[in-house]
C-alpha positions in Angstrom: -80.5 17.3 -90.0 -82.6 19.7 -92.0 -83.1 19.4 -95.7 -82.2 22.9 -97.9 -86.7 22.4 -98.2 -87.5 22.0 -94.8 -85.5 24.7 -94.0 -87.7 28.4 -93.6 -85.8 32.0 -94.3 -83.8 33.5 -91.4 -85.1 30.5 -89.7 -82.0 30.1 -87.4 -81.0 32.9 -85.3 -77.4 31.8 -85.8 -75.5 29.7 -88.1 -71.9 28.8 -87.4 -70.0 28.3 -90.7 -66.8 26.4 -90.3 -68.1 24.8 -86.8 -65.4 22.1 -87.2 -62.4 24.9 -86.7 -60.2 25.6 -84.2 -61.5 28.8 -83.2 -64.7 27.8 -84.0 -64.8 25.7 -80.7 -64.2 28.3 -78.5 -67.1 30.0 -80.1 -69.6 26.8 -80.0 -68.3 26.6 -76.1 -69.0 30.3 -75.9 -72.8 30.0 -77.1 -73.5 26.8 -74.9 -71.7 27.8 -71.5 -71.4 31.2 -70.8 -74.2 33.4 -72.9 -77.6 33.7 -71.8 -79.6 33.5 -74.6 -82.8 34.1 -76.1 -86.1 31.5 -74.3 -86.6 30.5 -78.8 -82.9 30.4 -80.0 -82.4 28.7 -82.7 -79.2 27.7 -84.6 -77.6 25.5 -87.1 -73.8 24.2 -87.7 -72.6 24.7 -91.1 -69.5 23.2 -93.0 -68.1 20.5 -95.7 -68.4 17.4 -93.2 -70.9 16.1 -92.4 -70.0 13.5 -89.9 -67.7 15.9 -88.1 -70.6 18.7 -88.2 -73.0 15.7 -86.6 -70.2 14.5 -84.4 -70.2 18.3 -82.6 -74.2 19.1 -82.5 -74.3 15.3 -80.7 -72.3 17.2 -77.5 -75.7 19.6 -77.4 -78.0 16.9 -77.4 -77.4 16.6 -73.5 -76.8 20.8 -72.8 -80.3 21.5 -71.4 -78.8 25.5 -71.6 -79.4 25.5 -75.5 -81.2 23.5 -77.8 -79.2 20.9 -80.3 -78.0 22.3 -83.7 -79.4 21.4 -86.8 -77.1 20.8 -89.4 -76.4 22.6 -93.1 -73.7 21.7 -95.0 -71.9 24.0 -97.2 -68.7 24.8 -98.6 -67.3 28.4 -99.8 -66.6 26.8 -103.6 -70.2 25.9 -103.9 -72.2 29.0 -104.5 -75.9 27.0 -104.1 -75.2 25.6 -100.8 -73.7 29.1 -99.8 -77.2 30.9 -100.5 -79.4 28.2 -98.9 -76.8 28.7 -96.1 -77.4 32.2 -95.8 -81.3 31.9 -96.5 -81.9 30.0 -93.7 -80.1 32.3 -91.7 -80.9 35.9 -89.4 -77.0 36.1 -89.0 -74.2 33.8 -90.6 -71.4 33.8 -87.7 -68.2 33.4 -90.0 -65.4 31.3 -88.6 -63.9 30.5 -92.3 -60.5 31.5 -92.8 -57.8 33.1 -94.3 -61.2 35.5 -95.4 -58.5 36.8 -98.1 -59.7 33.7 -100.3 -62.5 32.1 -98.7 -64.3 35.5 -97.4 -65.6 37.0 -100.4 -68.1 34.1 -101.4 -70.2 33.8 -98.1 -70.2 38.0 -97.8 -71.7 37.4 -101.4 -74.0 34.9 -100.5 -75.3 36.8 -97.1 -76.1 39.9 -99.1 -78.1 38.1 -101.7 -79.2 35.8 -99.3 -80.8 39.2 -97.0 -78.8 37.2 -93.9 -76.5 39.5 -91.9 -73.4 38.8 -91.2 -70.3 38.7 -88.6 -66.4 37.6 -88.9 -63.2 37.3 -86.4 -61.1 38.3 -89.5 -57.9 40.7 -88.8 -57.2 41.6 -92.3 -57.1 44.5 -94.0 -57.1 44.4 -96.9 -59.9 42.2 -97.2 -61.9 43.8 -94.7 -61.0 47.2 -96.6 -62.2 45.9 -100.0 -65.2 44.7 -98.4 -66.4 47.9 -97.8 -64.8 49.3 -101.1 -67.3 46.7 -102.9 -70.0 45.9 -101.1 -71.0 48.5 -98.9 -73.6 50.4 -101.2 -74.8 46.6 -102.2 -75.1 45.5 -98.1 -77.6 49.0 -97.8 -79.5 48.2 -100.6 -80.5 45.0 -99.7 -80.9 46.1 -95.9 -77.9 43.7 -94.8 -75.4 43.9 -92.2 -71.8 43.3 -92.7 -69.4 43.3 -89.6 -66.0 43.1 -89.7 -63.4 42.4 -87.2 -66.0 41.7 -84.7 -63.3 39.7 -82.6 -60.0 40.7 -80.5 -59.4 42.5 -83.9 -60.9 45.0 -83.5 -63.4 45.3 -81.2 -61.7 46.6 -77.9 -59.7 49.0 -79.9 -62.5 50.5 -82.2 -65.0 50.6 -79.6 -62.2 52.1 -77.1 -61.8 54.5 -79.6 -65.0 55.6 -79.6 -65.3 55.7 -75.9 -62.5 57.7 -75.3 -64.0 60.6 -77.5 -67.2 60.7 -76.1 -65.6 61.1 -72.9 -63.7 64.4 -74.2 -66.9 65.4 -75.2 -68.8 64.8 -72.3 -65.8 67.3 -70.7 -65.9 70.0 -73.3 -63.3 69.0 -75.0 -63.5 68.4 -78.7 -61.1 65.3 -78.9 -57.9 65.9 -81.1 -56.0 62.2 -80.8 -55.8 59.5 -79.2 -52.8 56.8 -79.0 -53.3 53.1 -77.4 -50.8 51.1 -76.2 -51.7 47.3 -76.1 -49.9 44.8 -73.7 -50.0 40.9 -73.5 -49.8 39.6 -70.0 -48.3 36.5 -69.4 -47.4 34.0 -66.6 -45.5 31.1 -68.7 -45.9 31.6 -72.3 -48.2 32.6 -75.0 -49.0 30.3 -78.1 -51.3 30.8 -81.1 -52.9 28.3 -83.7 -51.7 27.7 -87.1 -54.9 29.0 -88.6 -53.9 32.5 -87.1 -50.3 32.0 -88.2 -51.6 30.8 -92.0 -53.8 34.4 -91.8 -50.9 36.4 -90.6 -48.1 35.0 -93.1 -50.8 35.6 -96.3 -52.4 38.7 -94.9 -48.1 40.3 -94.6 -47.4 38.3 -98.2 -50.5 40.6 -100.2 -48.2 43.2 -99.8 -48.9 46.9 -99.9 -49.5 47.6 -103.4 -53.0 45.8 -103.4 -54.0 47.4 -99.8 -52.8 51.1 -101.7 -55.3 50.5 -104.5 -57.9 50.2 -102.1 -57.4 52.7 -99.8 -57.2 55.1 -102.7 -60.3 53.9 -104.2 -61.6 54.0 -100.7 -60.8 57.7 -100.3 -62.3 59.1 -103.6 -65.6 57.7 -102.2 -65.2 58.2 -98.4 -62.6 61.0 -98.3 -60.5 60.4 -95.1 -61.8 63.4 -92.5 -59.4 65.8 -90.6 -59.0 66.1 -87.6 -58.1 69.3 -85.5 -54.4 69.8 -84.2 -51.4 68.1 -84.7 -50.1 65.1 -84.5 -46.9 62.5 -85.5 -45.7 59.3 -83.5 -41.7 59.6 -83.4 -39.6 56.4 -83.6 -35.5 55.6 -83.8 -34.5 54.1 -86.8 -34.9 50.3 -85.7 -38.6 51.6 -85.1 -38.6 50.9 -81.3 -38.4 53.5 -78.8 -38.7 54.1 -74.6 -42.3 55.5 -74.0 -42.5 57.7 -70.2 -46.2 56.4 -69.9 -45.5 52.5 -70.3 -43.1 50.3 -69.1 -40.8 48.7 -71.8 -40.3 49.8 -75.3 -43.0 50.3 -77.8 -43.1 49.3 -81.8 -45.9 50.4 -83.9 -48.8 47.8 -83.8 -48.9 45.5 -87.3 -52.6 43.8 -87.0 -55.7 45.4 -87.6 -56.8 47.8 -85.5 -55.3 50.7 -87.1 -56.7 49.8 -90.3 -60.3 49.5 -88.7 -59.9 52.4 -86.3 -59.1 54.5 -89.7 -62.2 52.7 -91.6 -64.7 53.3 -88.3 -63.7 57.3 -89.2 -64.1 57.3 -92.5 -67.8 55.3 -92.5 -68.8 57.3 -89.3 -69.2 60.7 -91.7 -70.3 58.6 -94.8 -73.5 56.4 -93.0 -73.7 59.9 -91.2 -76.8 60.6 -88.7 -76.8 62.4 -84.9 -74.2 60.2 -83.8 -71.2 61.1 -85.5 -68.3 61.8 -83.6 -64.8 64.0 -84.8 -62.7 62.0 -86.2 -59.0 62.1 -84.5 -55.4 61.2 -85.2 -54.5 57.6 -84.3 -52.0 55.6 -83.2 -51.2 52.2 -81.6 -48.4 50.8 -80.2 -47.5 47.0 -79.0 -45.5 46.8 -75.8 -42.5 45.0 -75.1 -41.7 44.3 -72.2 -38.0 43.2 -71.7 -35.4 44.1 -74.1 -34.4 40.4 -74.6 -38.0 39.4 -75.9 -37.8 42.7 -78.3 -34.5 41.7 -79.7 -36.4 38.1 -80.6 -39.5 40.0 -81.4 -37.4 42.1 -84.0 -35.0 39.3 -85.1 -37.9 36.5 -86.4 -40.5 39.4 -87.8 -37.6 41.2 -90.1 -37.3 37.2 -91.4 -40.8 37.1 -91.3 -41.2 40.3 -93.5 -38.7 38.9 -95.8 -39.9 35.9 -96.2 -44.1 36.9 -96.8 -43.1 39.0 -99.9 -42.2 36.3 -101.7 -44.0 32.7 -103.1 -41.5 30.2 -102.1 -40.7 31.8 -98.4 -44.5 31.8 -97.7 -44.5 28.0 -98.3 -41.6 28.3 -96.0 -42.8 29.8 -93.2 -46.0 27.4 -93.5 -44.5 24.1 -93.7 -42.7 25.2 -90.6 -44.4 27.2 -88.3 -42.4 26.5 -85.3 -39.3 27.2 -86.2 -40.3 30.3 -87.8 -42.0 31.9 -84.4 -39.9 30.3 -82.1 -42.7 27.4 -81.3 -45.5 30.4 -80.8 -47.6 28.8 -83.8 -48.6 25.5 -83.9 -51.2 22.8 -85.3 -51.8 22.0 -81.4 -52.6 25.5 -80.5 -51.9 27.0 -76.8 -52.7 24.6 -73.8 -55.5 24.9 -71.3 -52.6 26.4 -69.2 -51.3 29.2 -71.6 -54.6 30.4 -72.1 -55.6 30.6 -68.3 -52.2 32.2 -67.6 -52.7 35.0 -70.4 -54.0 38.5 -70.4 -53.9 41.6 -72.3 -53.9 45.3 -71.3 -55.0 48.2 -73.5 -54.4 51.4 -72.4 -55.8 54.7 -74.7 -54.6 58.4 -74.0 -56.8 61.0 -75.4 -56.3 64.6 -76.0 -58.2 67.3 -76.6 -59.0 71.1 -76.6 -61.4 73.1 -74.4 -61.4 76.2 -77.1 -61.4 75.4 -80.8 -61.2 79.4 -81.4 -57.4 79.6 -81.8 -55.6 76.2 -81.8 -51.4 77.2 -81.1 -50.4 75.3 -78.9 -50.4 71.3 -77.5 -54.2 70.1 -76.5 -55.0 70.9 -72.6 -57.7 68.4 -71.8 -55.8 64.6 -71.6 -58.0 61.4 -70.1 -56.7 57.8 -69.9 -58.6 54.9 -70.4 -58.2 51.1 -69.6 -59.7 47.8 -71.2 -58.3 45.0 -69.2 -59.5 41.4 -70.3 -58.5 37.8 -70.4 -56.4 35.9 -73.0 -57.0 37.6 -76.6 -56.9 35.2 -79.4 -59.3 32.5 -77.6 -60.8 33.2 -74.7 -61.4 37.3 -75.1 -62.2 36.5 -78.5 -65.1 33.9 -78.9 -66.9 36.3 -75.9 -66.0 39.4 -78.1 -68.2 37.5 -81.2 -70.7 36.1 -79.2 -71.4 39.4 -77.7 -71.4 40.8 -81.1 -73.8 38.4 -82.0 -75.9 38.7 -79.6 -76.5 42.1 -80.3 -76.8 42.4 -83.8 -79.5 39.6 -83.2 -81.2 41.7 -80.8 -80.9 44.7 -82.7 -82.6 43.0 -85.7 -85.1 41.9 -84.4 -86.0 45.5 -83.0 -85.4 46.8 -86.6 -82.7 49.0 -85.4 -79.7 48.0 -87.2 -77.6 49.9 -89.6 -77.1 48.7 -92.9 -73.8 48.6 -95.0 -70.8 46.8 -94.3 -69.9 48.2 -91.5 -67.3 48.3 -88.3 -67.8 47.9 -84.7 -67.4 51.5 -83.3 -69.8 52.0 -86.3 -72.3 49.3 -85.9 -72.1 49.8 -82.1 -71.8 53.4 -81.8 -75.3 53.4 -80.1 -74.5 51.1 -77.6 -72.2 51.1 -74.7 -71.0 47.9 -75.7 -67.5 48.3 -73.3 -70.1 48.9 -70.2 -72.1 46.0 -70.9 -69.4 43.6 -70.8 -67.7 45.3 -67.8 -71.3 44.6 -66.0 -70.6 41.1 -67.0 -67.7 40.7 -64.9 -65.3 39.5 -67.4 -63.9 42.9 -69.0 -62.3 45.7 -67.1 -62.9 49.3 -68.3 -62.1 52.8 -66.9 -61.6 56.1 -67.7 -59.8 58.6 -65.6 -58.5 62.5 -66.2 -55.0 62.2 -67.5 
């Protein structure tokens, strides 16, 4: 272990605060196994224990793939040990969560600290007042901010983004584009508590916070237009038969459409060649039996009821079992469930081939597909790595934009979805609708 002294600035290329997590070790497992990284990598494990933090970088001290970690220890109520964190580092990788309460201080601490930054939060209202607060700050001190850089939202936002240029590249200027997501499972899918204890406070801030930000948001970064018309339909349950999937669909309740809406809105405001028209958005989470909608619709109206209020979010944490029927748990998903999970995403895009006289519906439709393995921890740590790993490169290039940023914004020069298909773990197509 390193001494706060001994330690140079941005002298790691990563540091992992909250190594000891759950999540955290598919991302450690990530970095050590299945990356190829730079011939001088350098990195650090960061947290509040140190024995646990030393008990973790002894399993590198045999992995001839990457060097052992050095050791910082830091905690998000200790502002000092935050900023020699972040001093000592070119990018913090943030695994600390809920990032509703303990986000904030290490954000803080990065952009004084002139360390960029990357998180697997799927929140949005934090990731919203982020960039409400901190955006202008992250530009002036030439920082990088990235949100959602995880299953939320980077196959979505970057899908997104795809999909448009691929109107373009047709002569079509793209219009909207709706994506249909779909877990794929041979047994059962399970989640860990720490996503559960995200998901019950992120639902239990409610709207009325979220509201004041978007409508701060939108007197600074007015929310752009797109061309034609658009308006997802649903019955009054909210559920509804889709032609183009099997199942029923229900609107999708994580993050994407929040950071699909924010990558629109910051793509005109940071500006440049690249900017692409914004379009309408929608997403949708497929069910695919009607008995597993029925139980999808009975425990989240309980869940809903219960997150807007003190006493039943203590409820649904004491007893996240019972509350998900056994999806959440301390244990988290077996070897098993995660080998014998999957997840489709499927985007249709339309658009127009004359903009001179829009009357009718758009004439140009494509489909694309982002196939991949299980989302919350095996997609997910590669998603971040990935991330990582380019961000890093990108630095060191002095190519990155600054700001606090999304990943169809951060990425928007880089055909991210391409490289990872070369890779062989991520599927990815687009074909004329």
């Amino acid at each position: 272990m390193t001494t706060p002294t001994e330690r140079a600035t941005n002298a790691y290329d990563f540091v992992i605060f909250g190594a000891t997590g759950f999540t955290a070790g598919f991302v450690l497992e990530e970095i050590a196994q299945h990356v190829r990284l730079p011939p001088d990598f350098t990195w650090a494990l960061a947290g509040r224990n140190e024995q646990s933090l030393l008990k973790i970088a002894e399993k590198y001290s045999s992995n001839s793939s990457v060097p052992q970690p050095d050791i910082i220890i830091a905690d998000v109520k200790t502002e000092k040990g935050l900023l020699e964190m972040a001093r000592s580092a070119k990018l913090v990788l943030n695994c600390v969560g809920p990032y509703r309460y303990l986000g904030e201080p290490v954000v803080r601490a990065c952009i004084e600290g002139r360390a960029d930054y990357l998180d697997l939060c799927g929140e949005p209202e934090f990731i919203e007042r982020m960039s409400l607060e901190y955006h202008e700050k992250a530009v002036e001190a030439g920082v990088t901010i990235l949100h959602a850089a995880a299953f939320d939202s980077v196959p979505c936002d970057l899908g997104v983004l795809e999909m448009k240029r691929a109107l373009l590249e047709r002569g079509a200027t793209p219009s909207s584009i709706e994506a249909f997501f779909r877990v794929n499972t041979e047994s059962s899918f399970a989640i860990h508590y720490a996503t559960y204890e995200a998901a019950v406070l992120g639902f239990g801030s409610g709207g009325t916070e979220l509201g004041r930000i978007r409508k701060a948001l939108a007197k600074v970064r007015p929310k752009p237009s797109a061309i034609g018309s658009f308006k997802a339909k649903f019955g009054a349950l909210g559920v509804k038969k889709d032609p183009r999937t099997e199942g029923w669909i229900i609107r999708y309740f994580f993050a994407d459409p929040s950071v699909v809406r924010l990558s629109q809105s910051l793509d005109i405001h940071v500006g440049g060649s690249s900017v692409l028209p914004p379009v309408h958005f929608a997403a949708y989470l497929v069910i695919q039996s009607t008995w597993a909608l029925a139980l999808l619709v009975f425990y989240f109206t309980i869940f809903q009821f219960l997150t807007g209020r003190a006493w039943g979010r203590n409820l649904l944490l004491k007893y996240p079992k019972v509350f998900t029927a056994g999806l959440a748990s301390k244990e988290g998903p077996t070897s098993a469930q995660l080998a014998g999970a999957s997840f489709t995403e499927t985007f249709y895009a339309k658009g127009y081939s004359n903009t001179s006289s829009i009357t009718g519906p758009p004439d140009v439709t494509l489909v694309g597909r982002i196939t991949g393995p299980e989302p919350g921890y095996v997609a997910t740590p590669k998603l971040f790595v990935k991330c990582a790993l380019t961000m890093l490169r990108s630095r060191n290039g002095h190519r990155m934009i600054n700001g606090v940023l999304t990943p169809a914004v951060l990425f928007r020069d880089v055909r991210l979805l391409d490289e990872m298909k070369a890779e062989g773990w991520l599927g990815w197509n687009v074909v004329d609708g």
